[in-house]
mmCIF file of the N, C-alpha and C atoms, coordinates in Angstrom:
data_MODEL
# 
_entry.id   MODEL 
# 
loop_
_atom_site.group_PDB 
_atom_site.id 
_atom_site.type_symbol 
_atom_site.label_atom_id 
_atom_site.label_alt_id 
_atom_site.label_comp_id 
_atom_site.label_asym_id 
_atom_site.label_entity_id 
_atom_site.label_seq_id 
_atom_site.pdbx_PDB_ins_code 
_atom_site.Cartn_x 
_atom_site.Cartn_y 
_atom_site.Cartn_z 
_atom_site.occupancy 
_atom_site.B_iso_or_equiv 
_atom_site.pdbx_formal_charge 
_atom_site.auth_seq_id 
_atom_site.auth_comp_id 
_atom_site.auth_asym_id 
_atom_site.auth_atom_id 
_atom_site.pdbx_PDB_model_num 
ATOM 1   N N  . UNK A 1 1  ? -75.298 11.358 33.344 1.00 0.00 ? 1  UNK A N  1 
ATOM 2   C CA . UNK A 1 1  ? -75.626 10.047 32.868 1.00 0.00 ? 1  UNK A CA 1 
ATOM 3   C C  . UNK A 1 1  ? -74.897 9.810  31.552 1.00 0.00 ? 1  UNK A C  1 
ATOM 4   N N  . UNK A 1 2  ? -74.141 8.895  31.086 1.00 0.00 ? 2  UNK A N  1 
ATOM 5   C CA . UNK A 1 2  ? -73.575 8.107  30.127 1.00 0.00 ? 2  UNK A CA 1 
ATOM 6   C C  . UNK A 1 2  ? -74.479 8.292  28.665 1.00 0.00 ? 2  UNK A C  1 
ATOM 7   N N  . UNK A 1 3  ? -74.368 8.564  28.157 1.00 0.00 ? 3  UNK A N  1 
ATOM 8   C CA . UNK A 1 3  ? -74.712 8.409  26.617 1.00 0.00 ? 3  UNK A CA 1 
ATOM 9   C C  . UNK A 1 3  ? -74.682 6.575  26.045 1.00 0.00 ? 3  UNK A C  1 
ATOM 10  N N  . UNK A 1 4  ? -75.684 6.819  25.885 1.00 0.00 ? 4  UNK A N  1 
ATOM 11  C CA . UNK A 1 4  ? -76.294 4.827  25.764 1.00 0.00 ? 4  UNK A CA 1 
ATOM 12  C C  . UNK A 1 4  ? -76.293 4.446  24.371 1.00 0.00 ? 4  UNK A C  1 
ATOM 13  N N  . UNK A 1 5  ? -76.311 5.163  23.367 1.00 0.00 ? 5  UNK A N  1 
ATOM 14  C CA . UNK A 1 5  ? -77.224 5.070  22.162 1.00 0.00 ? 5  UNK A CA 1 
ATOM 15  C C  . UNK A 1 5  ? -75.913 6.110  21.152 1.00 0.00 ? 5  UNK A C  1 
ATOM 16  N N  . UNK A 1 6  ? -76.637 6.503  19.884 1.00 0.00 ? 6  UNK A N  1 
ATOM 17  C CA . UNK A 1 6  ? -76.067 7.444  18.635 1.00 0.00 ? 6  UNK A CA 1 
ATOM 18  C C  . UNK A 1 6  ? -76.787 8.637  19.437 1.00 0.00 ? 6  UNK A C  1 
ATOM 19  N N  . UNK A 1 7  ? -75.857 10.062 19.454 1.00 0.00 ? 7  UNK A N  1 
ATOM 20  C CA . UNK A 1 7  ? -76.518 11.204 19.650 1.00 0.00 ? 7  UNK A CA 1 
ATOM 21  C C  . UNK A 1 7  ? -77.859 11.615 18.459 1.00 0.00 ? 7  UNK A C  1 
ATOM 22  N N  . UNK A 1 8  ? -79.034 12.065 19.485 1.00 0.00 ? 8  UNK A N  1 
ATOM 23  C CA . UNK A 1 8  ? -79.687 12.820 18.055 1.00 0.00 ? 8  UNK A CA 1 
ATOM 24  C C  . UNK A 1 8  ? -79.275 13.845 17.361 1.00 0.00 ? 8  UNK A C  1 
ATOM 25  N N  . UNK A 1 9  ? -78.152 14.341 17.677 1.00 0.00 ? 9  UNK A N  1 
ATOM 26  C CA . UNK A 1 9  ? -77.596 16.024 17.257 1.00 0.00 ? 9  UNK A CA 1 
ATOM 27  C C  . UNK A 1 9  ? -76.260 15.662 16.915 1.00 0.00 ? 9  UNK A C  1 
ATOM 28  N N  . UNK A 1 10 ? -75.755 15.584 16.037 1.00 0.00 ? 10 UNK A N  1 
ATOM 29  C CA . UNK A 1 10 ? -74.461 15.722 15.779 1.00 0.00 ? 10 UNK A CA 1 
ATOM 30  C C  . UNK A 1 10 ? -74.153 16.751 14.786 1.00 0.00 ? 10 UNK A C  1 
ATOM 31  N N  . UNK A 1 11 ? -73.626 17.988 16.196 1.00 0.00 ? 11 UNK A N  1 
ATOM 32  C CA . UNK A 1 11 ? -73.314 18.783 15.598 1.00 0.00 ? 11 UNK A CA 1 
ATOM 33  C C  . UNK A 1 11 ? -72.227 19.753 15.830 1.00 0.00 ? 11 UNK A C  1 
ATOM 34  N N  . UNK A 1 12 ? -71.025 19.754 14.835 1.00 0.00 ? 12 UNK A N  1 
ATOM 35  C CA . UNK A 1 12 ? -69.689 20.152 15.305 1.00 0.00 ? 12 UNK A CA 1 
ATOM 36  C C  . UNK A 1 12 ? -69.822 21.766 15.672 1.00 0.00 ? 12 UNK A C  1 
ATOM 37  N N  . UNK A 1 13 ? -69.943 21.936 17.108 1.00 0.00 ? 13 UNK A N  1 
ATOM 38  C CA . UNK A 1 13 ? -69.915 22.931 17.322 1.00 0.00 ? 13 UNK A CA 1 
ATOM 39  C C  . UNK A 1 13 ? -68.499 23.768 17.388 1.00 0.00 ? 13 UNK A C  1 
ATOM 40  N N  . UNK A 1 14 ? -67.149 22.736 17.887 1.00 0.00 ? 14 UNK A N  1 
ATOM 41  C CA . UNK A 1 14 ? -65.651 22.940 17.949 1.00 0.00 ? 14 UNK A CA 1 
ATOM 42  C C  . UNK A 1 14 ? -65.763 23.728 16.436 1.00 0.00 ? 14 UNK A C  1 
ATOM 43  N N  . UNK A 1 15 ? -65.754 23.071 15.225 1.00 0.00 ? 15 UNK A N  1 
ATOM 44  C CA . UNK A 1 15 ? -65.942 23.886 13.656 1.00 0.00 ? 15 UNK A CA 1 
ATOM 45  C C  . UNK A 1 15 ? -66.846 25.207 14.054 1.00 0.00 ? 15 UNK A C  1 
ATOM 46  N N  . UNK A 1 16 ? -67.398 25.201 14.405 1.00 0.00 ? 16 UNK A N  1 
ATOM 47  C CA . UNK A 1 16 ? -68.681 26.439 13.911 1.00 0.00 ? 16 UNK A CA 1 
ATOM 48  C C  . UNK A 1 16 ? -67.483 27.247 14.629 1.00 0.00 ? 16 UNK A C  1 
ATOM 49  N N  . UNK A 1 17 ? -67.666 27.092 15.838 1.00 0.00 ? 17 UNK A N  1 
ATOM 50  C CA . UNK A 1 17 ? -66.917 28.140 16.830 1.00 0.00 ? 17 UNK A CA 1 
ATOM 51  C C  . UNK A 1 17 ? -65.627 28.894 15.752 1.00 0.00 ? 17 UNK A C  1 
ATOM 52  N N  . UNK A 1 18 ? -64.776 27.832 15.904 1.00 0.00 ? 18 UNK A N  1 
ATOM 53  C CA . UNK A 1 18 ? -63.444 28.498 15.035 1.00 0.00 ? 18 UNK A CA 1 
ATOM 54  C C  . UNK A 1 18 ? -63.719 29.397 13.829 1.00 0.00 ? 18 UNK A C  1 
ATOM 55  N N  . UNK A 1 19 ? -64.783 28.561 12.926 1.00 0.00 ? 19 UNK A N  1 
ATOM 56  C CA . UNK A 1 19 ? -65.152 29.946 11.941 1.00 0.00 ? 19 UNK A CA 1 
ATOM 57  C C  . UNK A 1 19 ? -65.791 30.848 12.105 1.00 0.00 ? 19 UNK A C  1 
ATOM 58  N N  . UNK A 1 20 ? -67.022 30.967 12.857 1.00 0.00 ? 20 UNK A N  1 
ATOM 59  C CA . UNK A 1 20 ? -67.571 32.149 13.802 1.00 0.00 ? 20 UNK A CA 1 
ATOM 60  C C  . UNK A 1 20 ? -66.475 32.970 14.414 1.00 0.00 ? 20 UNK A C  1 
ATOM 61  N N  . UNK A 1 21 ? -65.238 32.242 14.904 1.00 0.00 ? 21 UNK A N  1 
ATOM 62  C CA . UNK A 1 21 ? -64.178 32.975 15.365 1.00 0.00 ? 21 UNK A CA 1 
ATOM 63  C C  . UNK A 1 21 ? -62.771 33.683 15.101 1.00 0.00 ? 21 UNK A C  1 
ATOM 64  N N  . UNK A 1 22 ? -62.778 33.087 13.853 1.00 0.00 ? 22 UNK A N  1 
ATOM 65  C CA . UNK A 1 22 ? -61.686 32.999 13.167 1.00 0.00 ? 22 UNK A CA 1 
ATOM 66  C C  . UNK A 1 22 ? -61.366 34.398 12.877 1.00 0.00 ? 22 UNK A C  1 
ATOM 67  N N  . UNK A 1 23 ? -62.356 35.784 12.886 1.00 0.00 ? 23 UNK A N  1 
ATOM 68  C CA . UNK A 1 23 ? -62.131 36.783 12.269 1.00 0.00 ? 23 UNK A CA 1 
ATOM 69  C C  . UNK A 1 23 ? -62.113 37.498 13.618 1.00 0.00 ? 23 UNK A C  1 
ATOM 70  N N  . UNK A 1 24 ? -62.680 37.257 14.606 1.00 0.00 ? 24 UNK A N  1 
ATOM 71  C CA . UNK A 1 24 ? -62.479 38.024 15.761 1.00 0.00 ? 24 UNK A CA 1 
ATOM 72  C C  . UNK A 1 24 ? -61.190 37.462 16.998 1.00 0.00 ? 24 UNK A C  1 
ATOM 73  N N  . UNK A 1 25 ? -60.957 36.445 16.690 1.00 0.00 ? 25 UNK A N  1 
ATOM 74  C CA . UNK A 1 25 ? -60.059 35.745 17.798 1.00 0.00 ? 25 UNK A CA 1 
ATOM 75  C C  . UNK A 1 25 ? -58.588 35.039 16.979 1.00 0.00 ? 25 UNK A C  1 
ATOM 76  N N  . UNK A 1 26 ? -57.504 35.423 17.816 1.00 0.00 ? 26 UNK A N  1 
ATOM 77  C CA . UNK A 1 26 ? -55.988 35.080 17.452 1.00 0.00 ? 26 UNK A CA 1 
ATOM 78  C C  . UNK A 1 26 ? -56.068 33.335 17.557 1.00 0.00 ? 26 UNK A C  1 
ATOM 79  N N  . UNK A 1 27 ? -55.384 32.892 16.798 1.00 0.00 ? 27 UNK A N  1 
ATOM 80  C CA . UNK A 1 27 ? -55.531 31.375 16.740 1.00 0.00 ? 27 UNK A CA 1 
ATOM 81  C C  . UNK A 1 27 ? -55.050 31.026 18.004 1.00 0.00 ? 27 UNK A C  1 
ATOM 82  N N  . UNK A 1 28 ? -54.254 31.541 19.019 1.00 0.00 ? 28 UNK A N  1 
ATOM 83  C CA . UNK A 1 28 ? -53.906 30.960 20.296 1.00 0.00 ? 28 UNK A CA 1 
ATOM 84  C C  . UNK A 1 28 ? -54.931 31.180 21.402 1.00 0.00 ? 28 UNK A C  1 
ATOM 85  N N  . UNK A 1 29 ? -55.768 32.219 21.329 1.00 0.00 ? 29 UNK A N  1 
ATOM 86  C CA . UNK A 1 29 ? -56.835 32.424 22.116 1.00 0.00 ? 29 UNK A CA 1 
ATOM 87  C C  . UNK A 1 29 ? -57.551 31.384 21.846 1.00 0.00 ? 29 UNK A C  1 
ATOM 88  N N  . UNK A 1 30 ? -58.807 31.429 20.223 1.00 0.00 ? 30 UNK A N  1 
ATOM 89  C CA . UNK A 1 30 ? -59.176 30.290 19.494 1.00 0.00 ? 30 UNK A CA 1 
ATOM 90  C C  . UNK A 1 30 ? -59.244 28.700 20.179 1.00 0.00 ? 30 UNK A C  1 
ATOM 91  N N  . UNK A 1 31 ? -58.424 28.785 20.314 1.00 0.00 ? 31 UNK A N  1 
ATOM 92  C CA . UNK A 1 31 ? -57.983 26.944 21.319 1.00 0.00 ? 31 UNK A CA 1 
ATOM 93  C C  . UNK A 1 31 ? -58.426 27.176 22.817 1.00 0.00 ? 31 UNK A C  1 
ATOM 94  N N  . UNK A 1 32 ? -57.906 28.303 23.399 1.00 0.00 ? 32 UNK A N  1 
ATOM 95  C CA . UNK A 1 32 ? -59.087 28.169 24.344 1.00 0.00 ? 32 UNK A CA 1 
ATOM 96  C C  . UNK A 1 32 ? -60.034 29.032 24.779 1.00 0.00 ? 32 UNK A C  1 
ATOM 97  N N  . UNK A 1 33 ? -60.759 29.678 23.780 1.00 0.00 ? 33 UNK A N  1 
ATOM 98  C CA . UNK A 1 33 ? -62.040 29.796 23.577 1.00 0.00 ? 33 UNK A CA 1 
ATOM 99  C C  . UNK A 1 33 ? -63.042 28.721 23.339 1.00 0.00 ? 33 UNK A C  1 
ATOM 100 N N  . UNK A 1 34 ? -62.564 27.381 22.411 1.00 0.00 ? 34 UNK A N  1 
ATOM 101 C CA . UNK A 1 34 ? -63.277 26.408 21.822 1.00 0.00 ? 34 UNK A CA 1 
ATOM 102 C C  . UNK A 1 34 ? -62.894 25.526 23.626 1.00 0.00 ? 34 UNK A C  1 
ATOM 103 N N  . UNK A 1 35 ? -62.321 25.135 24.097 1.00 0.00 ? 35 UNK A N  1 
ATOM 104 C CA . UNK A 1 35 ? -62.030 24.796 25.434 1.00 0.00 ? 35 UNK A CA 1 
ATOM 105 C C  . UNK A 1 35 ? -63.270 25.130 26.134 1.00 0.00 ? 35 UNK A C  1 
ATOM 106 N N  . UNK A 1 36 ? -63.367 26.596 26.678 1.00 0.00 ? 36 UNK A N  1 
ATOM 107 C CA . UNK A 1 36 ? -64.078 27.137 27.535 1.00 0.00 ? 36 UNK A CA 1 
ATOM 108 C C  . UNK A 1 36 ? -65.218 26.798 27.458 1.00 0.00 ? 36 UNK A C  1 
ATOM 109 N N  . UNK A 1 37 ? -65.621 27.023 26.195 1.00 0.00 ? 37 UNK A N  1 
ATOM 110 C CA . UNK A 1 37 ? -67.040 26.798 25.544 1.00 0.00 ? 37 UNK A CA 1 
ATOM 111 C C  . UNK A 1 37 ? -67.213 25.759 25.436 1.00 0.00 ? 37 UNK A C  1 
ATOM 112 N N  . UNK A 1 38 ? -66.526 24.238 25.328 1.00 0.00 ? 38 UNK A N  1 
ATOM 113 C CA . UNK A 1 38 ? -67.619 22.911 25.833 1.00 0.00 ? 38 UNK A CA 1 
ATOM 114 C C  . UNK A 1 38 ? -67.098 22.798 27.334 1.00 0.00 ? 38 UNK A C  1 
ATOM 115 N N  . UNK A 1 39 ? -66.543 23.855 28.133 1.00 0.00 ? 39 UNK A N  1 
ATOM 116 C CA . UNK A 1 39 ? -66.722 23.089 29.776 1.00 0.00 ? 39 UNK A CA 1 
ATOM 117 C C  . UNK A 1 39 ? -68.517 24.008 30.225 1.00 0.00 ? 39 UNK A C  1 
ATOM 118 N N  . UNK A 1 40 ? -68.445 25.305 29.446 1.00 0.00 ? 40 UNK A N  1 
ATOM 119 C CA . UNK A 1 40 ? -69.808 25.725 29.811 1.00 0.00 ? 40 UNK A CA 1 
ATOM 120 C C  . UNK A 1 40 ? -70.893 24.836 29.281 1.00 0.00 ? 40 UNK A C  1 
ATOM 121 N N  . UNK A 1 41 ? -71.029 24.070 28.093 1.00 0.00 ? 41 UNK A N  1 
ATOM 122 C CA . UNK A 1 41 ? -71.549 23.858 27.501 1.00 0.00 ? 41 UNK A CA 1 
ATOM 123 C C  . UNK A 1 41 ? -72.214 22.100 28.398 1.00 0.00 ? 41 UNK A C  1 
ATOM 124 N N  . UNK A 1 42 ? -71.040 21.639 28.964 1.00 0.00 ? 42 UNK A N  1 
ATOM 125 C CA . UNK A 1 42 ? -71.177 20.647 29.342 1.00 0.00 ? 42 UNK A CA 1 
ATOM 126 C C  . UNK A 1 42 ? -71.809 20.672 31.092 1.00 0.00 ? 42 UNK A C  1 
ATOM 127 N N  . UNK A 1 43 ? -71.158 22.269 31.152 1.00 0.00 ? 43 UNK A N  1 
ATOM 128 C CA . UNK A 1 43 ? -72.098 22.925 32.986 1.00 0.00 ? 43 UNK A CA 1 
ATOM 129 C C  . UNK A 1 43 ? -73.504 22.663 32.623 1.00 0.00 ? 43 UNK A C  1 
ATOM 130 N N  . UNK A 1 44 ? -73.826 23.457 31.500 1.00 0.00 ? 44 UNK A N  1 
ATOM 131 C CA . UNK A 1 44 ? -75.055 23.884 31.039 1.00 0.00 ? 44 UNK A CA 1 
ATOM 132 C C  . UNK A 1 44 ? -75.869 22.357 31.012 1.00 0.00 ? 44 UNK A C  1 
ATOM 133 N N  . UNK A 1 45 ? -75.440 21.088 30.051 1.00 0.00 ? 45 UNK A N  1 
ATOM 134 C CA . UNK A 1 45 ? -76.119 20.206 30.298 1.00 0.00 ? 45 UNK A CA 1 
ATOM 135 C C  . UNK A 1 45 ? -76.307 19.596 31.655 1.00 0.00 ? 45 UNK A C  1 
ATOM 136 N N  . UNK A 1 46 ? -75.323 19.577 32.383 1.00 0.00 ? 46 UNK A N  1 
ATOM 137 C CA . UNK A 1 46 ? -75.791 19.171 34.149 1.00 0.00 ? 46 UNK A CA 1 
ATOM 138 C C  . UNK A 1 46 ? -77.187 19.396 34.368 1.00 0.00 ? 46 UNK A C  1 
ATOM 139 N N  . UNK A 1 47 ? -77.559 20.418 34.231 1.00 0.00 ? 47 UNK A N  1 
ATOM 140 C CA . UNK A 1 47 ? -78.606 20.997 34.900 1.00 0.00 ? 47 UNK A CA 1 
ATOM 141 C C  . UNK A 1 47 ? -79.804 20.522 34.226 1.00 0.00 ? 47 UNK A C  1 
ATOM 142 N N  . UNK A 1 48 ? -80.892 21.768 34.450 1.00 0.00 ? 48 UNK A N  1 
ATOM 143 C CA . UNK A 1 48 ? -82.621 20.776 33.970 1.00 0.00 ? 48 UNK A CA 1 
ATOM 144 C C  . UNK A 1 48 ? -82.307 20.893 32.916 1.00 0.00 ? 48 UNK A C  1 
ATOM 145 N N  . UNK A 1 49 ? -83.091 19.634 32.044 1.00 0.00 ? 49 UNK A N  1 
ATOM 146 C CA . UNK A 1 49 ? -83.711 19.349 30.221 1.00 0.00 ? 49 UNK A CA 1 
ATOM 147 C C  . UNK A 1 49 ? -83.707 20.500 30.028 1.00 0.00 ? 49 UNK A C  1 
ATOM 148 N N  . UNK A 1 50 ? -83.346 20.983 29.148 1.00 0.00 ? 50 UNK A N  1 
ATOM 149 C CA . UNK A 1 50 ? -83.642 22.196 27.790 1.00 0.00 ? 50 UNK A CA 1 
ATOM 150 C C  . UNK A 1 50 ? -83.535 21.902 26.478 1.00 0.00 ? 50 UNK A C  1 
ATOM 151 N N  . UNK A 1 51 ? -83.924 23.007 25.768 1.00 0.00 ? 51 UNK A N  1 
ATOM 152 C CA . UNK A 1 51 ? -83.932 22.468 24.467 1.00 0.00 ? 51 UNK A CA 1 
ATOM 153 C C  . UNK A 1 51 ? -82.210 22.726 23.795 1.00 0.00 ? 51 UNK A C  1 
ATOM 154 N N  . UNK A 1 52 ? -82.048 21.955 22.672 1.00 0.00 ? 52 UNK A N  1 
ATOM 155 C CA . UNK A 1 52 ? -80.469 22.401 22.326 1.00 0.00 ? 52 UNK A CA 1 
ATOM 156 C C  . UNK A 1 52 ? -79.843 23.881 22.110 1.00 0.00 ? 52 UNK A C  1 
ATOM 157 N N  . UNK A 1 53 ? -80.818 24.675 21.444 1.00 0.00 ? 53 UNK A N  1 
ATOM 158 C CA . UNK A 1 53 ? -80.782 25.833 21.261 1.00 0.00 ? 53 UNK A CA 1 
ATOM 159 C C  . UNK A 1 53 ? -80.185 26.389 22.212 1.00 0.00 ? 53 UNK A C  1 
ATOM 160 N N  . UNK A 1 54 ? -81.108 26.334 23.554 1.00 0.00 ? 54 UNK A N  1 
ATOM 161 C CA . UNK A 1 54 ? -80.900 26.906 24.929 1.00 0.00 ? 54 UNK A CA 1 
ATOM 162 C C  . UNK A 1 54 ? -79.880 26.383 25.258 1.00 0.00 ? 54 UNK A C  1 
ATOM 163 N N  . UNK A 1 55 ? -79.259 25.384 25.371 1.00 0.00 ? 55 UNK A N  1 
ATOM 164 C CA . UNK A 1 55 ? -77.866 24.749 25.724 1.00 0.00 ? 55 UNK A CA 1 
ATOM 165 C C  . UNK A 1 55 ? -76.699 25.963 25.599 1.00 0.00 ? 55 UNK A C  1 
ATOM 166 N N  . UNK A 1 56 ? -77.026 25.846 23.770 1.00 0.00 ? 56 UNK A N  1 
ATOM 167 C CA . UNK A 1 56 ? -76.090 26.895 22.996 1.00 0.00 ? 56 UNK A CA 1 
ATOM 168 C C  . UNK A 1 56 ? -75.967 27.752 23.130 1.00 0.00 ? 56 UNK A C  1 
ATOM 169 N N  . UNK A 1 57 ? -77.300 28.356 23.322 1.00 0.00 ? 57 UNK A N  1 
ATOM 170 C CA . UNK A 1 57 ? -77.336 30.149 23.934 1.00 0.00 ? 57 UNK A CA 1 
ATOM 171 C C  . UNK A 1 57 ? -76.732 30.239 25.066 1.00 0.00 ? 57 UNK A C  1 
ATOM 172 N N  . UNK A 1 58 ? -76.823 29.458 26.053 1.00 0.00 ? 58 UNK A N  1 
ATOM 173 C CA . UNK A 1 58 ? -76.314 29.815 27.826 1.00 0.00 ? 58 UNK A CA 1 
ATOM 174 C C  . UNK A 1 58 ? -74.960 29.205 27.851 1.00 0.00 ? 58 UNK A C  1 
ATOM 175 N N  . UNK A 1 59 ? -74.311 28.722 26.715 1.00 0.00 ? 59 UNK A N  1 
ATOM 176 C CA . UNK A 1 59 ? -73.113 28.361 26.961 1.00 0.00 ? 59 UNK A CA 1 
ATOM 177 C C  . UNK A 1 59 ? -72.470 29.266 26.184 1.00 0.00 ? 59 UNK A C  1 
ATOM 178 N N  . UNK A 1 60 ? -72.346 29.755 25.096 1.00 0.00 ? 60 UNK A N  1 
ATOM 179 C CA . UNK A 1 60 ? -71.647 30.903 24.508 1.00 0.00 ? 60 UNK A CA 1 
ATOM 180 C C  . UNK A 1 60 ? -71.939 32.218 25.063 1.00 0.00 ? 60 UNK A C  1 
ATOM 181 N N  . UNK A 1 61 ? -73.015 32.351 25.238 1.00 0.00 ? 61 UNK A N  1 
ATOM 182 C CA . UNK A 1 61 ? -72.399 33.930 25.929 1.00 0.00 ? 61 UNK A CA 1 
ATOM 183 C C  . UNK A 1 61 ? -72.024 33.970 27.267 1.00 0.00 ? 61 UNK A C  1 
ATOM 184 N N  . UNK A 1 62 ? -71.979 33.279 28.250 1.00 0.00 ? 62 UNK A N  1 
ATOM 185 C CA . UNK A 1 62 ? -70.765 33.455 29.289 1.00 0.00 ? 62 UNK A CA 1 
ATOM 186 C C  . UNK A 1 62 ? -69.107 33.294 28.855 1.00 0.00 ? 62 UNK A C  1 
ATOM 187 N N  . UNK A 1 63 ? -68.953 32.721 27.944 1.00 0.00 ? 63 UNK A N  1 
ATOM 188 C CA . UNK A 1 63 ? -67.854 32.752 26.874 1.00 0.00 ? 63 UNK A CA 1 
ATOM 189 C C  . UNK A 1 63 ? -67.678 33.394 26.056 1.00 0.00 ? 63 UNK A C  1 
ATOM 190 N N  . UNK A 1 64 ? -68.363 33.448 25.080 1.00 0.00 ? 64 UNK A N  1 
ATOM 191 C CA . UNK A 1 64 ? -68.167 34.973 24.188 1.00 0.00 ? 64 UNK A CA 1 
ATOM 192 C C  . UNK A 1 64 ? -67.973 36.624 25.720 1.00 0.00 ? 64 UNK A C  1 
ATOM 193 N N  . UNK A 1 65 ? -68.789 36.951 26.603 1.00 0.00 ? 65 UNK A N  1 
ATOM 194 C CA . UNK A 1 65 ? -68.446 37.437 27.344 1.00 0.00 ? 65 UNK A CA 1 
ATOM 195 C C  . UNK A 1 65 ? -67.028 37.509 28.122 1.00 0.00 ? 65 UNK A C  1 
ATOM 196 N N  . UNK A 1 66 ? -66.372 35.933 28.749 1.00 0.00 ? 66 UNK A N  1 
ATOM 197 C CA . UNK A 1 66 ? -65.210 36.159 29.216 1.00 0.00 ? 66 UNK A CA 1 
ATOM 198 C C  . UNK A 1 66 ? -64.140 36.922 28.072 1.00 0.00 ? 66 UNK A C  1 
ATOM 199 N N  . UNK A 1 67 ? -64.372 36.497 26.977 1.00 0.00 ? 67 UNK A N  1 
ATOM 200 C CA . UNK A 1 67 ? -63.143 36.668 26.004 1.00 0.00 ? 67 UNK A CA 1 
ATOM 201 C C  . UNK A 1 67 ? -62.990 37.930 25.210 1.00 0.00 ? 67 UNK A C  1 
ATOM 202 N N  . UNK A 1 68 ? -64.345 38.689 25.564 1.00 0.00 ? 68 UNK A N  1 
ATOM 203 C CA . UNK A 1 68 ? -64.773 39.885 24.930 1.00 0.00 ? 68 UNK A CA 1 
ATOM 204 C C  . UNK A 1 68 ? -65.567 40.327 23.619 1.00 0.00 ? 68 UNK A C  1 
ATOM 205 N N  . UNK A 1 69 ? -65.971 38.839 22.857 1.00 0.00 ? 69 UNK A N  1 
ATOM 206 C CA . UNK A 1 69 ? -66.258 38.624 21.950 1.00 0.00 ? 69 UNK A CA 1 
ATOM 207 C C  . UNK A 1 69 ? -68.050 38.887 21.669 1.00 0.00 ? 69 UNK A C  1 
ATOM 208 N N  . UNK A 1 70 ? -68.413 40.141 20.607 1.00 0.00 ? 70 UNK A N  1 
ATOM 209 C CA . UNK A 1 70 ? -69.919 40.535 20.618 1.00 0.00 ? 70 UNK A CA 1 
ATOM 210 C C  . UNK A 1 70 ? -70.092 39.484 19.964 1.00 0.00 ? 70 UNK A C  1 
# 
């Protein structure tokens, strides 16, 4: 469904990622690591209501996982 309104959450997760990542991941990986992680992120919302947290949690670690990242 379309986004109607101002998000209640605006929150740059693309930023967090890169600096969360910046010390473990090569800047060419980096780009698509931050990639991967809003197509999970955006799987993850498909599915039932959760809370944002949970979004975040079930979308980074199948990603942090592909890329090898603890």
């Amino acid at each position: 469904m379309p986004r109607t309104g101002p998000a209640l959450i605006h929150f740059r997760m693309n930023e967090v990622i890169r600096q969360v990542g910046r010390n473990r991941l090569s800047a060419e990986v980096a780009s698509e690591f931050v990639q991967t992680g809003n197509q999970c992120r955006i799987d993850e919302r498909l599915g039932k209501c959760k809370p944002f947290h949970q979004v975040v949690v079930h979308s980074l670690e199948p990603t942090m996982r592909r890329f090898g990242v603890e």
